[in-house]
C-alpha positions, 0 to 999 in steps of 0.5 A: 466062459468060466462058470462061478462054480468054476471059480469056486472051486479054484479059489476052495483050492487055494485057500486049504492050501491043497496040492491041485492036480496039473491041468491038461492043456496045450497052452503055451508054458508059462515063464518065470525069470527068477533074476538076482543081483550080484549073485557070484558064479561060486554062490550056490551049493550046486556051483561048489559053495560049501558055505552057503545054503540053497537047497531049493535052487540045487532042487531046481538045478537037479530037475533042469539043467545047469549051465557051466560056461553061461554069462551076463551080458555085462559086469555090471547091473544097468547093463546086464539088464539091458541086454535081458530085455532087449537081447542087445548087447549094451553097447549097441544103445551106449549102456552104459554111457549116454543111453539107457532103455527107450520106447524105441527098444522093444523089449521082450516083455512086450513081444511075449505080450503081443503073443499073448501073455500077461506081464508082470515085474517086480523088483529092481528095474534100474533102467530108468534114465532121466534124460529117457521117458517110456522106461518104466515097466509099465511102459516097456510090456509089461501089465504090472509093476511092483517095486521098480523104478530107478533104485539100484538098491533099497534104502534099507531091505526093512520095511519101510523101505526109506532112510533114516528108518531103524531096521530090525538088526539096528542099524540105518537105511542108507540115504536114498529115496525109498522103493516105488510101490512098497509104500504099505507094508509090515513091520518087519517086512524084508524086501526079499520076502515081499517081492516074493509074495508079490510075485505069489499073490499075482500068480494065484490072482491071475490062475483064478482069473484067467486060467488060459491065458499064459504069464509071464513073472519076471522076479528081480530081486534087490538081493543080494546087493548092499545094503548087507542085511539079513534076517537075524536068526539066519545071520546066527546060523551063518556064524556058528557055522563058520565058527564051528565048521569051516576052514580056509586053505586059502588067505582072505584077500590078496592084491589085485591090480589096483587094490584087494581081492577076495578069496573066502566065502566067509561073510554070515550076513551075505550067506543069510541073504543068499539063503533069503533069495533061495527061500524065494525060489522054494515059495515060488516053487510050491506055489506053482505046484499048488497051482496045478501050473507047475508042469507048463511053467519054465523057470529061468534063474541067472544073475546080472553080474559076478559077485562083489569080490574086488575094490580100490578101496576099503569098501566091504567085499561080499564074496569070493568067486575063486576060482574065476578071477576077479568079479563085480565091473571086471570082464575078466570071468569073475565079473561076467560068468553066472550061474544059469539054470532052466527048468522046462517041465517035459523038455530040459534033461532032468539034472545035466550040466552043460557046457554050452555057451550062451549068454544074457542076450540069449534069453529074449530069442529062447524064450520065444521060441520056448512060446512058440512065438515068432522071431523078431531078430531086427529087436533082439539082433544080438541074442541067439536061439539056445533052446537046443542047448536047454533040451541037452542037444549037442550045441555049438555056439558059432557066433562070438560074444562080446563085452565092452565096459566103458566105464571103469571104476578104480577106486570102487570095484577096481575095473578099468575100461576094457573089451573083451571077446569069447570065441569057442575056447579063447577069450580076449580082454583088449586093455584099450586105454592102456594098449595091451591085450590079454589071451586066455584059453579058458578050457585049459585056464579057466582062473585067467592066470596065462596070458598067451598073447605072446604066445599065440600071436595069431590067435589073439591078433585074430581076436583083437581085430574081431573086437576092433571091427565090432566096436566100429560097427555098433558105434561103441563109445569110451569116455576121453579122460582127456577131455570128459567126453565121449569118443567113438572113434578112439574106441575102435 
């Protein structure tokens, strides 16, 4: 037992802001799921972005490893975050369609629970379905809940967090309902910074309380998801700096398929969010290092889905992920390539890049193997074990990945219903609705501008019977426009 001189000290710590020294211990590691929504592949510094700034996550990226050919498991954000927590692909539960996240998924804050960590969510949850009950964080593994719920986005990232309310920039929250769990706050509060303090304040609880027992964070972010709003000093950088330091080779938008495109990272209040979201991973950063847990901490930072980047309508765009094509709702790789970074104190080469390909199913497998804890392949069945590829093994991925996205929006994002696969180089997008396949060689054509379905005929008969035989086998549902129903057999 801990004695109070202990506890003292620990707490003497803290409050002088001193550097505690690493403790010694054969404890499992501590893991930290630093999650951010709608975070383009192009949107860090480290990724090529010579617009925005992030210097804290290329600080990570430079004492992990960054991974180059990583994807979410969905373009889009209920999806993706089903496949997180249950390291199923989301079609195998009808997500999105008629299911969502229910008791009966295990997810994989409750297995690293059983295994004996503490659990604690903060932020967008989004899993949380009406006609579903025992979704909610508390109820799927997790010990603390702050600030998720149902919303997909905050009303407004001012405190308080509702509608109607006037934020410091002046102007409106949207009509929704506020943030579960944010009820107190600050004037002035940006949700950004709160769910990081949150995060903090349960860190340094939990360190003092029980220094032996291994948590679990899993930070989901709000940012950088509409409303665009920021905080005014860092939106003036981003003008002055595209005033007086950027230039474009390229035009703003071009036309897609069904509407616009954009192809300039050129928007001051996104940047200003995005440096808001890296802020975060530097105060959580010091905060571990202050702990003395920094050592036996792994930190995972990936996103849902591509950036805001296309529309069928005038909606405001966010982004560009050029040179990937397309983003947010596309299965091209705009929409589903992200950013992926882990940091295994002792174990992840310090600065490599990798093109490994893994996936968001991938992390629940991983990250019990980093714990030491048993498999569970009957919960976490379309997930992959990569920790090879995380300590800079030679790693080739043998199974293929697969994406379905049954329900398209055109007048929004621009996407229209579709499967697609990746196995090694080659990747298919079955156009199912319309009958047309695409074929892509990804090494060689990573902006999808060569369709060899034609071409290769073989190749992408092979792939398309891949997609056809794995929509059969997991029941994967479309929407019949015809009759506004939904179909599993004409999807297969």
């Amino acid at each position: 037992m801990i004695g109070k001189a202990t506890l003292f000290v620990v707490a003497l710590v803290l409050t002088l802001g001193v550097q505690a020294k690493p403790r010694k211990t054969d404890r499992q590691p501590n893991i930290l799921i630093f999650y951010v929504d709608d975070l383009g592949w192009m949107d860090l510094s480290c990724q090529g972005s010579e617009f925005y700034e992030t210097p804290a996550i290329d600080q990570l990226a430079d004492e992990g490893i960054r991974f180059t050919q990583a994807y979410t498991a969905h373009p889009r954000c209920v999806p993706a975050r089903y496949g997180v927590m249950t390291g199923k692909y989301p079609a195998r539960g009808h997500v999105p369609g008629r299911g969502g996240l229910v008791a009966d998924d295990v997810t994989i804050a409750e297995a690293l629970k059983e295994g004996g960590y503490a659990t604690f969510f903060t932020g967008k949850w989004h899993l949380l379905f009406k006609d579903k009950e025992g979704n909610m964080p508390e109820m799927q593994g997790f010990d603390i809940n702050v600030a998720g719920g149902a919303a997909g986005s905050p009303p407004t990232y001012w405190y308080p967090y509702r509608k109607g309310e006037s934020t410091p920039a002046g102007r409106k929250g949207l009509k929704k309902t506020e943030i579960h769990g944010l009820e107190n706050g600050q004037e002035g509060e940006y949700i950004t910074d709160r769910l990081t303090d949150e995060t903090v304040q349960f860190m340094q609880q939990h360190v003092q309380q029980k220094p032996d027992e291994p948590f679990f964070v899993f930070l989901s972010h709000y940012g950088v998801h509409t409303p665009f709003e920021a905080k005014p000093e860092l939106v003036a950088k981003y003008k002055k700096k595209l005033k007086s330091e950027m230039s474009y080779d390229l035009p703003e938008y071009e036309k897609t398929i069904t509407g616009d495109t954009k192809l300039r990272q050129d928007f001051p209040v996104y940047a200003a969010m995005i440096e808001s979201i890296d802020q975060s991973m530097a105060k959580v950063c010091q905060t571990l290092e202050e702990l003395g847990v920094a050592d036996n901490t792994i930190i995972i930072f990936t996103a849902d889905n591509g950036g805001l980047s296309t529309r069928g309508n005038t909606r405001q765009l966010a982004t560009s992920n050029y040179p990937l094509r397309y983003g947010k709702g596309w299965l091209y790789e705009g929409g589903i390539r992200e950013a992926f970074i882990v940091k295994w104190p002792g174990v992840t080469p310090q600065g490599q890049v990798s093109d490994a390909l893994v996936t968001g199913t991938d992390i629940y497998p991983t990250v019990l193997q980093m714990a030491g804890l048993p498999q569970r392949p009957k919960d976490h069945i379309d997930g992959v074990d990569v920790t090879g590829a995380i300590k800079g093994q030679v790693f080739n991925r043998e199974t293929p990945i697969f994406w379905h996205s049954p329900m398209g929006r055109p007048t929004s994002t621009g996407d229209r219903n579709s499967t697609a696969v990746r196995l090694g180089d080659y990747k298919l997008v079955d156009w199912y609705d319309e009958g047309t396949i695409e074929l892509y060689n990804l090494k060689d054509d990573i902006g999808e501008q060569h369709n060899l379905a034609e071409q290769m005929p073989e190749k992408a008969g092979e792939l398309h019977q891949l997609v056809k035989e794995w929509r059969a086998s997991i029941d994967a549902e479309i929407l019949d426009p015809s009759k506004n129903k939904w179909s599993k057999k004409a999807a297969h």
